[in-house]
RODREN-629502 format. One record per residue: residue number from 0; x negated, y negated, z negated of N, C-alpha, C in turn; residue in three letters. Coordinates in pm, 1 decimal. Atoms other than C-alpha are relative to their C-alpha. Layout:
% RODREN-629502
<atom NUM; <X; Y; Z>; <X; Y; Z>; <X; Y; Z>; 'ALA'>
...
END
This chain:
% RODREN-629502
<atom 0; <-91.9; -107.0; -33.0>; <-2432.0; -603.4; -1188.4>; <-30.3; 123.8; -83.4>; 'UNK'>
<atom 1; <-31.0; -103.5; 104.6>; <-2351.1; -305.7; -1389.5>; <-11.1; 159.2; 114.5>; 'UNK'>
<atom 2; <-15.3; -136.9; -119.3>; <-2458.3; 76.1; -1213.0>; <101.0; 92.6; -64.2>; 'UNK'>
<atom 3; <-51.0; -96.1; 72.8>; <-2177.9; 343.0; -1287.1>; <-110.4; 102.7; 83.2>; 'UNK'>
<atom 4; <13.9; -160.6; -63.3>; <-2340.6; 730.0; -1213.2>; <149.0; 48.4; -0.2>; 'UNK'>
<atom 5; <-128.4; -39.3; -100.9>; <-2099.7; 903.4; -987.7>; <-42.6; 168.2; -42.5>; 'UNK'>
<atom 6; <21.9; -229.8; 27.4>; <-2101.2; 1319.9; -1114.0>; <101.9; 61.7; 145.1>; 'UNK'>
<atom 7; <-19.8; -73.2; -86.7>; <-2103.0; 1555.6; -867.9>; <106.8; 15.4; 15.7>; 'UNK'>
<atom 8; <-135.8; -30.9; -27.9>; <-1784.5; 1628.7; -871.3>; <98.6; -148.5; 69.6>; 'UNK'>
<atom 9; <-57.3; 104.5; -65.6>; <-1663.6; 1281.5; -756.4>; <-62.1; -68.8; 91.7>; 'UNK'>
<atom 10; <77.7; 18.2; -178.7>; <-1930.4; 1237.6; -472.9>; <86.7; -28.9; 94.7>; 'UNK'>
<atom 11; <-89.8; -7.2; -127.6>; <-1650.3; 1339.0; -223.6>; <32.4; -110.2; -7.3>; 'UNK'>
<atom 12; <-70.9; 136.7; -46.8>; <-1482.8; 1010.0; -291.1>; <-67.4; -107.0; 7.0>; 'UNK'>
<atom 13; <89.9; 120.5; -20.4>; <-1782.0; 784.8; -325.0>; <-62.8; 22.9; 114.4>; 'UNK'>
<atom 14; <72.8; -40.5; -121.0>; <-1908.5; 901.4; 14.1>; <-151.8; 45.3; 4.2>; 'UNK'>
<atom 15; <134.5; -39.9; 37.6>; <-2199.4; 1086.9; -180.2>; <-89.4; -63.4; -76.8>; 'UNK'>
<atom 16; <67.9; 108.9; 23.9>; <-2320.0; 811.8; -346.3>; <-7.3; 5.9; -151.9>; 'UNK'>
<atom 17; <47.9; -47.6; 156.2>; <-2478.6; 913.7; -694.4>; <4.8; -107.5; -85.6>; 'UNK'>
<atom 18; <-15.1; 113.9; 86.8>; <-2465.4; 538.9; -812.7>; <64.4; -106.4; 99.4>; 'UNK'>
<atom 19; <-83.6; 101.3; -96.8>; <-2247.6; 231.2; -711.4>; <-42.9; -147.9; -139.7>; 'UNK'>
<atom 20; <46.2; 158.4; 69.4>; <-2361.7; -142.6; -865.8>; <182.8; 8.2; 38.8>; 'UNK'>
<atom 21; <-169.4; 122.3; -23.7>; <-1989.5; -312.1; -955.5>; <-36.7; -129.2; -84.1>; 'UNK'>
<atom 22; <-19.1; 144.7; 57.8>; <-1936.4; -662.3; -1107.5>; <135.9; -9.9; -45.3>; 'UNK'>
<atom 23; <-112.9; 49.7; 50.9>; <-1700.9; -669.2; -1335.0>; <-6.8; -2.6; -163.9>; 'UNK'>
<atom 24; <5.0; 0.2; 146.2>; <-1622.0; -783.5; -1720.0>; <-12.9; 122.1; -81.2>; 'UNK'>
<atom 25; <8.4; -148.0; 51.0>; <-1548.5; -453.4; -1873.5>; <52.9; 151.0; 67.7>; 'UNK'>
<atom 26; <83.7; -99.3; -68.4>; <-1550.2; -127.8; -1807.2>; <132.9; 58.4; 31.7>; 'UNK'>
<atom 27; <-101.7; 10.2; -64.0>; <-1154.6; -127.3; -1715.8>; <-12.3; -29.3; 166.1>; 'UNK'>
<atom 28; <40.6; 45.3; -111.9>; <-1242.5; -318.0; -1445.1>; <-78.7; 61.3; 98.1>; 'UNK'>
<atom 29; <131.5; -84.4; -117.5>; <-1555.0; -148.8; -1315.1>; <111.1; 138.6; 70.5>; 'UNK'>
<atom 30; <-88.2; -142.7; -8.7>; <-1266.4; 165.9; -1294.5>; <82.8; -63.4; 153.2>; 'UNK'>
<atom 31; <-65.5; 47.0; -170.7>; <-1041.7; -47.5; -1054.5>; <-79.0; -42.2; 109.9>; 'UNK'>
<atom 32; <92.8; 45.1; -83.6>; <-1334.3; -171.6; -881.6>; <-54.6; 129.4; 108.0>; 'UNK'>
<atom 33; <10.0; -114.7; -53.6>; <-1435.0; 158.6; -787.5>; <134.2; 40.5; 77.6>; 'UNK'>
<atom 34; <-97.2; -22.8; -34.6>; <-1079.8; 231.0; -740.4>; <22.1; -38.8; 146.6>; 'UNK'>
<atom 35; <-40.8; 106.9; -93.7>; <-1039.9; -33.1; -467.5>; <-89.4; 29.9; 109.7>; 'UNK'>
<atom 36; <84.8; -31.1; -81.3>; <-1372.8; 100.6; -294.3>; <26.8; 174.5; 56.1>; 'UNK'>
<atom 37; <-32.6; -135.8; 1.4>; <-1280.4; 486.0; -321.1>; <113.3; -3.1; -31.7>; 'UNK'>
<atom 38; <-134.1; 4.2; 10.6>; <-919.1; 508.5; -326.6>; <-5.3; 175.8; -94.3>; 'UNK'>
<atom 39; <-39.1; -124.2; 50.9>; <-810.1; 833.4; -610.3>; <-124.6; 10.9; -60.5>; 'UNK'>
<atom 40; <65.8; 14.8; 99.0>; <-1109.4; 741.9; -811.6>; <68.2; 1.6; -130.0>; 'UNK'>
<atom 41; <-36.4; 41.0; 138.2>; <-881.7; 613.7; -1090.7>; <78.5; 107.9; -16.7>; 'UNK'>
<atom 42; <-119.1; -136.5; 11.7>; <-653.7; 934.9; -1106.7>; <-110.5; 62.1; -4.5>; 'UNK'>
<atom 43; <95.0; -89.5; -2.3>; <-963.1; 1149.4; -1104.4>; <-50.2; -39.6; -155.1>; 'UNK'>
<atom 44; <89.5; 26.3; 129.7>; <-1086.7; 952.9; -1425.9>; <132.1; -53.4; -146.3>; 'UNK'>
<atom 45; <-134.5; 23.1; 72.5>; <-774.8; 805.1; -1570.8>; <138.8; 81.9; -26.7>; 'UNK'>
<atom 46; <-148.3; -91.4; -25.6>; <-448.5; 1006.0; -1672.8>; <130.5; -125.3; 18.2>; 'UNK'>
<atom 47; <-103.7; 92.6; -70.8>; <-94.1; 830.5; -1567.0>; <-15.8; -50.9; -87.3>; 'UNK'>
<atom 48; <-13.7; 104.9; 91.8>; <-107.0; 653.4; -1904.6>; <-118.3; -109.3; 11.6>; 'UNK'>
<atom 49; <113.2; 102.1; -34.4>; <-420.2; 474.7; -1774.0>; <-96.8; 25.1; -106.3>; 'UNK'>
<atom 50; <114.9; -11.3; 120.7>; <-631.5; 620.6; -2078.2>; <-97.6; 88.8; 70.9>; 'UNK'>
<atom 51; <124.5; -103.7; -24.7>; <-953.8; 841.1; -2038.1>; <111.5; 121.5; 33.4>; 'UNK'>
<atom 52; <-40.6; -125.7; -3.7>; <-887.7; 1179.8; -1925.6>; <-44.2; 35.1; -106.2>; 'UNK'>
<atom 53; <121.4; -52.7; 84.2>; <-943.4; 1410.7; -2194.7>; <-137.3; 65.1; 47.3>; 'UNK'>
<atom 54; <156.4; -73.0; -26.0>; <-1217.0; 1610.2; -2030.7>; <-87.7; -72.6; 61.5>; 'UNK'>
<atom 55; <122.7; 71.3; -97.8>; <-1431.8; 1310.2; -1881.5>; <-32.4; -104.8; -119.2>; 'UNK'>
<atom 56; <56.3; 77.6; 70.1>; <-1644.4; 1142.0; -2104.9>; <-111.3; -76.4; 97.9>; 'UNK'>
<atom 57; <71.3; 153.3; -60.5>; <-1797.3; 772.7; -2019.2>; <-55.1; -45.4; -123.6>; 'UNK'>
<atom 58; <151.3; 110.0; 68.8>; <-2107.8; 624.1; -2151.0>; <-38.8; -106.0; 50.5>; 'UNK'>
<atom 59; <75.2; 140.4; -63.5>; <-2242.3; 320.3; -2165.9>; <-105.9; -14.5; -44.6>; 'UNK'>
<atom 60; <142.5; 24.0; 69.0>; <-2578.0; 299.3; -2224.5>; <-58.3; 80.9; -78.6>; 'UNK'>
<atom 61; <8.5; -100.3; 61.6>; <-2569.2; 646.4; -2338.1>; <41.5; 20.9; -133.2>; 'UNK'>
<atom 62; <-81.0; -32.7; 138.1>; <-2298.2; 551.4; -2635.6>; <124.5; 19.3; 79.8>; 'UNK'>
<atom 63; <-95.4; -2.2; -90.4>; <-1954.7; 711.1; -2543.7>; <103.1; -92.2; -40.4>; 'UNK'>
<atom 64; <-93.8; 80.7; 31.3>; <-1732.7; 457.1; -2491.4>; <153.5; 49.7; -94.7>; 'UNK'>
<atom 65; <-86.3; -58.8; 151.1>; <-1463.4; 651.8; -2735.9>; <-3.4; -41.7; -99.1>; 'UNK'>
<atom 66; <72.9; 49.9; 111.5>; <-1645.9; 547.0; -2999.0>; <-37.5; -159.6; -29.4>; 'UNK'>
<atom 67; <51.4; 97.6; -31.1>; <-1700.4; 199.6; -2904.4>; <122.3; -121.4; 35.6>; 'UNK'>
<atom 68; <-128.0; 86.2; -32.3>; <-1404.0; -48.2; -2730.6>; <38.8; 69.4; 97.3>; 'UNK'>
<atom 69; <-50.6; -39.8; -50.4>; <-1311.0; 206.3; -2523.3>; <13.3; -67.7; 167.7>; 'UNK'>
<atom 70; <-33.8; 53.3; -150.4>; <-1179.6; 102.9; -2111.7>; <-20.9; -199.7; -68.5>; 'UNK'>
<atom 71; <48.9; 162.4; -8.2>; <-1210.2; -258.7; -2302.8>; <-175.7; -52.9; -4.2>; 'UNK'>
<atom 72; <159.1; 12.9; 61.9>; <-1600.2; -227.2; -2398.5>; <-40.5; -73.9; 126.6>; 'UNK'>
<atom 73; <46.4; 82.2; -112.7>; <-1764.7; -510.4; -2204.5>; <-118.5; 5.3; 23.0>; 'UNK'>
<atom 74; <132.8; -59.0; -72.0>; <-2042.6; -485.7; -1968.5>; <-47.3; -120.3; 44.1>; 'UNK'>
<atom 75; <133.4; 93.7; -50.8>; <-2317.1; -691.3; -1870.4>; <-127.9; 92.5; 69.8>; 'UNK'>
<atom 76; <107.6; -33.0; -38.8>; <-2593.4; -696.9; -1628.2>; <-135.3; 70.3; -40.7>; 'UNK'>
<atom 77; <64.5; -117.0; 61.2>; <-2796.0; -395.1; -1588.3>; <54.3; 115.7; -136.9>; 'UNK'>
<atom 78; <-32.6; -139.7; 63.2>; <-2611.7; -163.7; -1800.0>; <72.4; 133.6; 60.8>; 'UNK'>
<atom 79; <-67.5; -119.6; -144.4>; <-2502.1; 160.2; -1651.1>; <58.1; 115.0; -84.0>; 'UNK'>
<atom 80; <-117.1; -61.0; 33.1>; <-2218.2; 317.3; -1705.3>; <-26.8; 183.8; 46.2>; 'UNK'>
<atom 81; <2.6; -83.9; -32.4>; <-2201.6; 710.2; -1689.7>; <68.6; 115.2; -40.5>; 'UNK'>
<atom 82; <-133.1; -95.3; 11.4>; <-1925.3; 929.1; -1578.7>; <-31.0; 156.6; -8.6>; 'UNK'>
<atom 83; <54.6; -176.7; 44.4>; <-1966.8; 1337.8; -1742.7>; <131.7; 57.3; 9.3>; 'UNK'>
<atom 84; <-88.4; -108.9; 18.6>; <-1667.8; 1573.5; -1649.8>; <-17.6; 108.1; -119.4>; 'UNK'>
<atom 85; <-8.7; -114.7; 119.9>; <-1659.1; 1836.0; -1971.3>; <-39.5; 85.4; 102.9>; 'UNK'>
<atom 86; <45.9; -106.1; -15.9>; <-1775.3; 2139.1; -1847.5>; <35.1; 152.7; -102.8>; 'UNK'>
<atom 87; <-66.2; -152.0; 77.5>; <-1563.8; 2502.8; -1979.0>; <45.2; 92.4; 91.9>; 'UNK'>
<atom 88; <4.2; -156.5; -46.2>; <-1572.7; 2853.8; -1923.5>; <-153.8; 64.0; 17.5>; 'UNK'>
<atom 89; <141.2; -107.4; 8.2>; <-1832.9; 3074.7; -1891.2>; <52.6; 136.8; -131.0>; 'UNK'>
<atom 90; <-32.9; -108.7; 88.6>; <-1847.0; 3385.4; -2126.9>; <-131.5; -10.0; -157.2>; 'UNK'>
<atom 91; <148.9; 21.7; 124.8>; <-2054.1; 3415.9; -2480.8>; <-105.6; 85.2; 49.9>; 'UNK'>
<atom 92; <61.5; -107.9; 14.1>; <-2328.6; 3550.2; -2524.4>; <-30.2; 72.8; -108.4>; 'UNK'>
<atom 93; <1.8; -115.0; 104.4>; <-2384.1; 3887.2; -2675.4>; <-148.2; 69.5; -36.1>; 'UNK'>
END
């Protein structure tokens, strides 16, 4: 089984739960899988076209899947998936 990390910000729908083991081929899958356990997971990570959001970058194994096969990039046991919301605003510094 494959662990995604769950970012703070999507706790609320995993019922707090900083990591979730799924079983599934690739990393499409692991998305509905979650989906199916936390309902408004996949709208939180997916836009209506079913692609990445832009501001949430997913790693696998600490390469971002962007770069890689994307929602097709296939997963195998023990690799762990990990979901990063972007992070903007703040002010410069002077």
């Amino acid at each position: 089984m494959a662990t995604v990390r769950i970012p703070g910000p999507l706790r609320t729908l995993s019922q707090g739960e900083a990591a979730v083991q799924v079983e599934a081929g690739d990393l499409r899958g692991a998305i509905e899988q979650l989906e199916s356990r936390f309902p408004g997971f996949r709208e939180r990570v997916l836009d209506p076209s079913g692609n990445l959001r832009q501001f949430v970058n997913v790693y696998l194994n600490d390469e971002d899947v962007r770069f890689g096969g994307g929602l097709d990039v296939k997963l195998e046991p023990k690799d762990e998936v990990s979901i990063i919301p972007a992070v903007a605003g703040g002010r410069p510094l002077h």
